[in-house]
MARLO-233114 format. One line per field, with one value per residue: residue in one letter; x, y, z of N, C-alpha, C in turn. Coordinates in steps of 0.001 Angstrom, whole numbers. Example, Ala and Ser with C-alpha at 12.3 -4.5 7.8 and 13.67 -1.06 7.14 Angstrom:
2
code [a,s]
n.east [13190,12850]
n.north [-5690,-2250]
n.up [7800,7080]
ca.east [12300,13670]
ca.north [-4500,-1060]
ca.up [7800,7140]
c.east [13200,12900]
c.north [-3300,30]
c.up [7800,7870]
This chain:
82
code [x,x,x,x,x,x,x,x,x,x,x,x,x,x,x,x,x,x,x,x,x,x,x,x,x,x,x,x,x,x,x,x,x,x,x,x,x,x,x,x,x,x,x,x,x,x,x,x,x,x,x,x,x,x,x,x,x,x,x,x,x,x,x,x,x,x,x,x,x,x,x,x,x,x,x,x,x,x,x,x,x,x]
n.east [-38734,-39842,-39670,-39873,-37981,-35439,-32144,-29320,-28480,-26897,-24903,-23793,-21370,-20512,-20831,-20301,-19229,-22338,-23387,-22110,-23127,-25535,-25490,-25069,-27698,-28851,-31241,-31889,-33131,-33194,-32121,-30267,-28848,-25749,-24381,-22098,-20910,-18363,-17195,-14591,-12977,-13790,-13572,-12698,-15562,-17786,-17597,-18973,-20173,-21604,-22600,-23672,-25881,-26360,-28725,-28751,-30380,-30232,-31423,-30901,-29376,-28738,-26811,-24938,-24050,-22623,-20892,-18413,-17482,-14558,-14597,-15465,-13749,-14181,-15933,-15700,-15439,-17444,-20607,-22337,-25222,-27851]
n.north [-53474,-56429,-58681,-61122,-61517,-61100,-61974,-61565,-59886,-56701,-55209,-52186,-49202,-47526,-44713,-44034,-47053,-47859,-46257,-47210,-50086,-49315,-48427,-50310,-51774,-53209,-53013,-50685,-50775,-50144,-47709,-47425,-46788,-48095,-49047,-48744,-49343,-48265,-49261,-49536,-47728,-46010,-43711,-41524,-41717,-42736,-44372,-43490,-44688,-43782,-44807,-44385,-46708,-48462,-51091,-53228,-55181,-57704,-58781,-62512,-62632,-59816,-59964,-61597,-60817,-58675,-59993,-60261,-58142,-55743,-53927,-55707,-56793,-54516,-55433,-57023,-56308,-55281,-56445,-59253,-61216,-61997]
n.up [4619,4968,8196,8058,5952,6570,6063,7665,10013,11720,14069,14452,15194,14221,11926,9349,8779,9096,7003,4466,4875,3504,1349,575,116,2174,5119,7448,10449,13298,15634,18117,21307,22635,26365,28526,32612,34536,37652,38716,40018,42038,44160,42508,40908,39029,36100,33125,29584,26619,23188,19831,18045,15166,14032,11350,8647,6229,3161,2063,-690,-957,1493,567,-1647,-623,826,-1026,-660,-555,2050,3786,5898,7942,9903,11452,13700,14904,15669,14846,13343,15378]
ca.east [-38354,-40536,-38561,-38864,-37069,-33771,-31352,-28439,-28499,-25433,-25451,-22364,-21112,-19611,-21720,-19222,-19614,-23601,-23433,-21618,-24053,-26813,-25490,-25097,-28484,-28696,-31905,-31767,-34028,-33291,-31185,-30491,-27547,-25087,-23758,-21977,-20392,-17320,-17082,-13758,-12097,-15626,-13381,-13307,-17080,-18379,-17027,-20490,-20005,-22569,-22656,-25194,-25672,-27446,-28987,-29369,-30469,-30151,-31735,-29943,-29019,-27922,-26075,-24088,-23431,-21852,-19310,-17649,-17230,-13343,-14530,-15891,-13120,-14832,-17423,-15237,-15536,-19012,-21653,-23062,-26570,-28584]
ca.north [-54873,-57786,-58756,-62279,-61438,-60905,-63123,-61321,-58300,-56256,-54371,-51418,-48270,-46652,-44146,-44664,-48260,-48025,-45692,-47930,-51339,-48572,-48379,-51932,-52550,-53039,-51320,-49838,-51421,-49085,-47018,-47200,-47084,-49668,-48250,-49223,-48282,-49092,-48274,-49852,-46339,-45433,-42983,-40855,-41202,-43598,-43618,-43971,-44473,-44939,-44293,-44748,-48369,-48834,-52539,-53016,-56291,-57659,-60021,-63184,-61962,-58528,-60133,-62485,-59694,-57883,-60541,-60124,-56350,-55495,-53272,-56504,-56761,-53543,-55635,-57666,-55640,-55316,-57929,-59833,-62585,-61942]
ca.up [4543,5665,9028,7906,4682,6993,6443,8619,11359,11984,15152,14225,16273,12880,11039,7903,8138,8721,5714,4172,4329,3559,283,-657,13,3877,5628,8819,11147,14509,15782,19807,21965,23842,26834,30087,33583,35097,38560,39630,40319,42566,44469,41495,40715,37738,34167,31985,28544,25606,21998,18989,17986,14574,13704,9809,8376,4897,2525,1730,-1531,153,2541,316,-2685,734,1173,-1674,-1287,159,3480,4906,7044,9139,10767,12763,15303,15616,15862,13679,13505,16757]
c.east [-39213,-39732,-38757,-38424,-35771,-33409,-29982,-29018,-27292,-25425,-24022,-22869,-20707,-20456,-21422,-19542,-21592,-24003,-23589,-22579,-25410,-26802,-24761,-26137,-29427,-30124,-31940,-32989,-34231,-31339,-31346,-28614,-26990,-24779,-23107,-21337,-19678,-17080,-15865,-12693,-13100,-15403,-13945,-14217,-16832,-18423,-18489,-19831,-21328,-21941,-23705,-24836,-26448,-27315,-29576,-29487,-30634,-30911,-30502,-29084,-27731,-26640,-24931,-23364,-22270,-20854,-18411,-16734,-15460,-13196,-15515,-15418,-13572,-15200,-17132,-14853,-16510,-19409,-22674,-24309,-26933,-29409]
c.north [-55653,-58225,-60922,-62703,-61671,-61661,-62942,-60176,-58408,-55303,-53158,-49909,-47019,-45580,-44342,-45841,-48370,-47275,-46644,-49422,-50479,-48544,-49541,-52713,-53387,-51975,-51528,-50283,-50862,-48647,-46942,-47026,-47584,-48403,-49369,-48396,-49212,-48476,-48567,-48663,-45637,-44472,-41881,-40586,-42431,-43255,-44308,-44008,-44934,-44169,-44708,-46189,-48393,-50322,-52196,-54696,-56488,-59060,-61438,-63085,-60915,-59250,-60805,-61796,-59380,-58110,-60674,-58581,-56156,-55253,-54603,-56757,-55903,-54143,-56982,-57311,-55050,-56617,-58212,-61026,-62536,-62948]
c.up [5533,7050,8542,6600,5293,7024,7669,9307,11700,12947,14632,14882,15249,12083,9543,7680,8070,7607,4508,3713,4023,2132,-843,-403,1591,4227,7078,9264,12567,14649,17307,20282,22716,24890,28363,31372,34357,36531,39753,39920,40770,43313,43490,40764,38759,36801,33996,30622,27736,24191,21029,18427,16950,13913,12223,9458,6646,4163,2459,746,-1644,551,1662,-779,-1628,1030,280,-2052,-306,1889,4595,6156,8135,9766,11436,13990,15962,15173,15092,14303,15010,16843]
């Protein structure tokens, strides 16, 4: 995909849901990971956390087929248009 074909980018944590917009048309643009560190319990030594983060972006087309599909609701809890 052209990157200035993209009309949206969806940053998601889900492998199911990045499955998911993979097979309505959605391509995968990277794959990295969020992560952070909380260190207000610094006795006990620093929680780390990360996990995999993949960014998929979609035509306008794509993107607007997409919103008519049921499991849209998923992707209110990841992040959408960067």
């Amino acid at each position: 995909m052209n990157l200035k074909n993209v009309y949206r980018l969806a940053s998601v944590e889900s492998i199911d849901l990045a499955n998911k917009l993979l097979e309505h048309g959605w391509k995968l643009l990277k794959v990295t990971t969020t992560s952070y560190a909380d260190d207000r319990y610094i006795e006990r030594g620093i929680y780390q956390h990360s996990t995999n983060c993949f960014i998929l972006g979609a035509t306008k087309q794509i993107s607007d087929q997409y919103s008519q599909i049921d499991a849209k609701h998923e992707l209110d809890n990841d992040r959408w248009d960067y």
